[in-house]
C-alpha positions in Angstrom: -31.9 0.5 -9.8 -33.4 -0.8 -6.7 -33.8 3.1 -4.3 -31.0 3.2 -1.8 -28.5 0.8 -4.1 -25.6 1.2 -5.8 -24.8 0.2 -8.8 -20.9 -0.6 -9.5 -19.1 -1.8 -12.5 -15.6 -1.3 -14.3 -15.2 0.8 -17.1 -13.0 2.5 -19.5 -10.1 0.4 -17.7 -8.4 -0.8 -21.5 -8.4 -0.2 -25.0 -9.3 -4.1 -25.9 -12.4 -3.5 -23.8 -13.2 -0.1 -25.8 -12.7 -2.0 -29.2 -15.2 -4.5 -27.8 -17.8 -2.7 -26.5 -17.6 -0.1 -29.9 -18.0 -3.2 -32.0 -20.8 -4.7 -30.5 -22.9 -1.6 -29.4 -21.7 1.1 -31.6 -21.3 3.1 -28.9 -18.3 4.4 -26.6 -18.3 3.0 -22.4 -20.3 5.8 -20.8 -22.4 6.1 -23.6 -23.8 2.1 -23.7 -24.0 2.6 -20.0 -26.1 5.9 -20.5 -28.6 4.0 -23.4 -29.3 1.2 -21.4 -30.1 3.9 -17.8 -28.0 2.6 -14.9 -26.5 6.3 -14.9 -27.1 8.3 -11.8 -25.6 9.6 -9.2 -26.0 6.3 -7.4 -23.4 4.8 -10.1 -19.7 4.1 -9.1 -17.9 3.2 -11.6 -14.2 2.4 -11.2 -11.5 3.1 -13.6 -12.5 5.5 -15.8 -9.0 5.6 -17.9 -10.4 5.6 -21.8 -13.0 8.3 -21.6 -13.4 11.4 -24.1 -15.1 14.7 -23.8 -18.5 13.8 -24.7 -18.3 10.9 -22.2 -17.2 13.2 -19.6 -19.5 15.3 -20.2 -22.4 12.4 -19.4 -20.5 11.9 -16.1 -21.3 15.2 -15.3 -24.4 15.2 -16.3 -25.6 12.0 -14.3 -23.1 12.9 -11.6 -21.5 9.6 -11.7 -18.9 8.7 -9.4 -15.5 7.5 -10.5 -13.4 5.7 -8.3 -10.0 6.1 -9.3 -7.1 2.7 -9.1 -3.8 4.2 -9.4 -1.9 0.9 -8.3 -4.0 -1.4 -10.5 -3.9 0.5 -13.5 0.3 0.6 -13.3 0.3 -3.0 -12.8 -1.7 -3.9 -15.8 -0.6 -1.1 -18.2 -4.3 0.3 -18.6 -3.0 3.8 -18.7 -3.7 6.5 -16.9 -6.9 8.1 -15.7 -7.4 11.9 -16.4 -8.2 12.5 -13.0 -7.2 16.3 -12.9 -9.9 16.6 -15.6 -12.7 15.1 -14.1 -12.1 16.8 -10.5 -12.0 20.2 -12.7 -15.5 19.4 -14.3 -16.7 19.1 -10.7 -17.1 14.9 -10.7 -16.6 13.7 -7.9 -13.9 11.0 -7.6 -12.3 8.8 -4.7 -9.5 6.3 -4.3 -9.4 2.8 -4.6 -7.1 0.0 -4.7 -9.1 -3.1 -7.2 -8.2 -6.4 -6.3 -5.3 -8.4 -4.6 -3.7 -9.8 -7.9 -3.5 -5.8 -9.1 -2.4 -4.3 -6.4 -0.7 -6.8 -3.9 -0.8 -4.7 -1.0 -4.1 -2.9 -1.0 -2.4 0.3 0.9 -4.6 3.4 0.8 -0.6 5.2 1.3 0.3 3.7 -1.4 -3.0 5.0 -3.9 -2.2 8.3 -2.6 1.1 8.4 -3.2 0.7 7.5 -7.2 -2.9 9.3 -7.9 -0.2 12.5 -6.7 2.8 11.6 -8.9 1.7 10.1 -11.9 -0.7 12.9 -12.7 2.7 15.4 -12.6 4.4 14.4 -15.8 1.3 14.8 -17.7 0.0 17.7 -16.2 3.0 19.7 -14.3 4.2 19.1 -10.7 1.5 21.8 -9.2 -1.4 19.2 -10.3 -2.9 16.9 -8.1 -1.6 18.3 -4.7 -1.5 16.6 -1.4 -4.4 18.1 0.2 -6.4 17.4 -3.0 -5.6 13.2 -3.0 -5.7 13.2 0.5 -9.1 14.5 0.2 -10.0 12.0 -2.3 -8.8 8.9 -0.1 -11.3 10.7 2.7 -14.3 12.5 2.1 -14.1 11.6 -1.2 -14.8 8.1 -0.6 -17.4 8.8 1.6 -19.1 11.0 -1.0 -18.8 7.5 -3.5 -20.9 5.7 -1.3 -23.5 8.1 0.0 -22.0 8.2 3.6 -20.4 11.9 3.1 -23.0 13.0 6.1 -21.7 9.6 8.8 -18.0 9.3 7.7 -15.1 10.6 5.9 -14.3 14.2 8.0 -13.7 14.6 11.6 -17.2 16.5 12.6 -19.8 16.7 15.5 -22.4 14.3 14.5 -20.6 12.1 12.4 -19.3 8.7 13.2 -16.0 8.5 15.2 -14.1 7.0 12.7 -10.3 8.1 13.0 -6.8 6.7 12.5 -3.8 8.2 14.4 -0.4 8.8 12.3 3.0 8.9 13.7 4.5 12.2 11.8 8.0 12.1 13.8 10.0 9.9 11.6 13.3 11.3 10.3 11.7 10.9 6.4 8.9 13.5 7.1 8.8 17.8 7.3 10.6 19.0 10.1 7.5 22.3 8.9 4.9 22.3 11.2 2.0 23.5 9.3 -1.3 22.1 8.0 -0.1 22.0 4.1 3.5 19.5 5.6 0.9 17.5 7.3 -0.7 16.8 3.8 2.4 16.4 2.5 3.3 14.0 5.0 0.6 12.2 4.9 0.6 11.2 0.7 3.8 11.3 0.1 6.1 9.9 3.2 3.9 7.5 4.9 2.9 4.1 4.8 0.6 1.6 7.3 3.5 1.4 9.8 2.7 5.0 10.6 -0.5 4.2 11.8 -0.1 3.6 15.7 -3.8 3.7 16.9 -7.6 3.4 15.1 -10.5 4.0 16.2 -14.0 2.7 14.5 -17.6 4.1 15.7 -15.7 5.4 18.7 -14.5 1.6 19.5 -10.5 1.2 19.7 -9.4 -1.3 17.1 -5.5 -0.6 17.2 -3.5 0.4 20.3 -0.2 0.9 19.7 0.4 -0.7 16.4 -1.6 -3.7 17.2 -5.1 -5.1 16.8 -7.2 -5.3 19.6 -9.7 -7.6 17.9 -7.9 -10.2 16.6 -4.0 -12.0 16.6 -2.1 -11.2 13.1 0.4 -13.8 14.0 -2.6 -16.5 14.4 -4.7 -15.5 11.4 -1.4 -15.8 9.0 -0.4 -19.2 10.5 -3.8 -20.4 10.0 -3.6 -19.2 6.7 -0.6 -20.8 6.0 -1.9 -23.9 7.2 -5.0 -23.8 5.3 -3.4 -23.3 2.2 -0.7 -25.8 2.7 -3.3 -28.2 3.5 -5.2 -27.3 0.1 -2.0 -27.8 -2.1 -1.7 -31.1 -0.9 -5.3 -32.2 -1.1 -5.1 -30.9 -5.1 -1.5 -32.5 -5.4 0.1 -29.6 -6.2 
């Protein structure tokens, strides 16, 4: 790898992809990945549902960094990643959502929401607690991509990066302590919570709305463009 880079690829997302990589290589996911040395702790690598101990163990090792799609993984019944596992071995993992035809709505809420609850069933309502995912969709994230010491926390000397939630609504804690707020956050709140953003210490949103672009403009245009591609392929 190229110093500075990052090298990012799916993995361990299916069985059928297991199967195929077992046949060809003789070898499980992390392992082929390991043999052929793109392993480090530069490597992101999102999915990470199929993996078994010894493979875990190479995560560790490396210090890989898995990037966990809660949303996507429902959708396509990959199964579930053992998320509560790797955090316990000390790998570091983060939230993400994988593509529009996955996920449909791309929501960071909504990732938050189901890397909290699916984990529950498996491994008992106590796992997987809101400060812990909400963590992961921050700092977490930032620790993915090398940015832990510019983004991700609310410090002197880091970027001024925030978003401002309205925790009023009649579905959140009427408990006003940090661990309601966490609470709040991952399980009872969505985009339309989010009244103001800030990026690099530049207002974005004010009030609900963008202050760098028109949302009603961009989604006619869109609609016109695509309209106007339908037609040109005769569909």
């Amino acid at each position: 790898m190229i110093d500075g880079s990052l090298y990012h690829t799916h993995s361990s997302e299916n069985k059928s992809e297991i199967e195929t990589v077992r046949r060809m290589t003789g070898m499980e996911n992390i392992e082929y990945f390991k043999s052929i040395g793109v392993l480090s702790n530069r490597t992101v690598l999102a999915h990470g549902i199929h993996v078994n101990e010894k493979e875990t163990a190479i995560l560790k090792e490396k210090d890989v960094r898995i990037l966990h799609c809660p949303s996507s993984n429902l959708k396509l019944g990959s199964g579930i990643a053992n998320i509560p596992n790797f955090l316990d071995k000390g790998i570091s993992v983060s939230l993400g959502a994988d593509g529009p035809p996955c996920n449909n709505n791309l929501s960071m809420f909504t990732e938050m929401r189901l890397a909290a609850l699916i984990q529950k069933p498996i491994h008992g309502p106590t796992s997987m607690n809101a400060k812990t995912v909400f963590r992961l969709s921050t700092i977490g994230g930032a620790e993915a991509l090398h940015l832990e010491n510019q983004i991700g926390s609310i410090e002197i000397g880091k970027k001024a990066d925030l978003a401002l939630l309205d925790l009023n609504g009649s579905d959140k804690s009427l408990l006003d302590n940090d661990l309601n707020v966490y609470s709040d956050i991952v399980y009872a709140s969505s985009k339309s919570d989010v009244k103001n953003v800030m990026i690099e210490g530049k207002w974005v949103v004010k009030n609900g709305l963008s202050t760098v672009y028109d949302e009603e403009e961009i989604v006619r245009n869109g609609k016109e463009s695509l309209n106007s591609l339908l037609e040109r392929a005769e569909i």
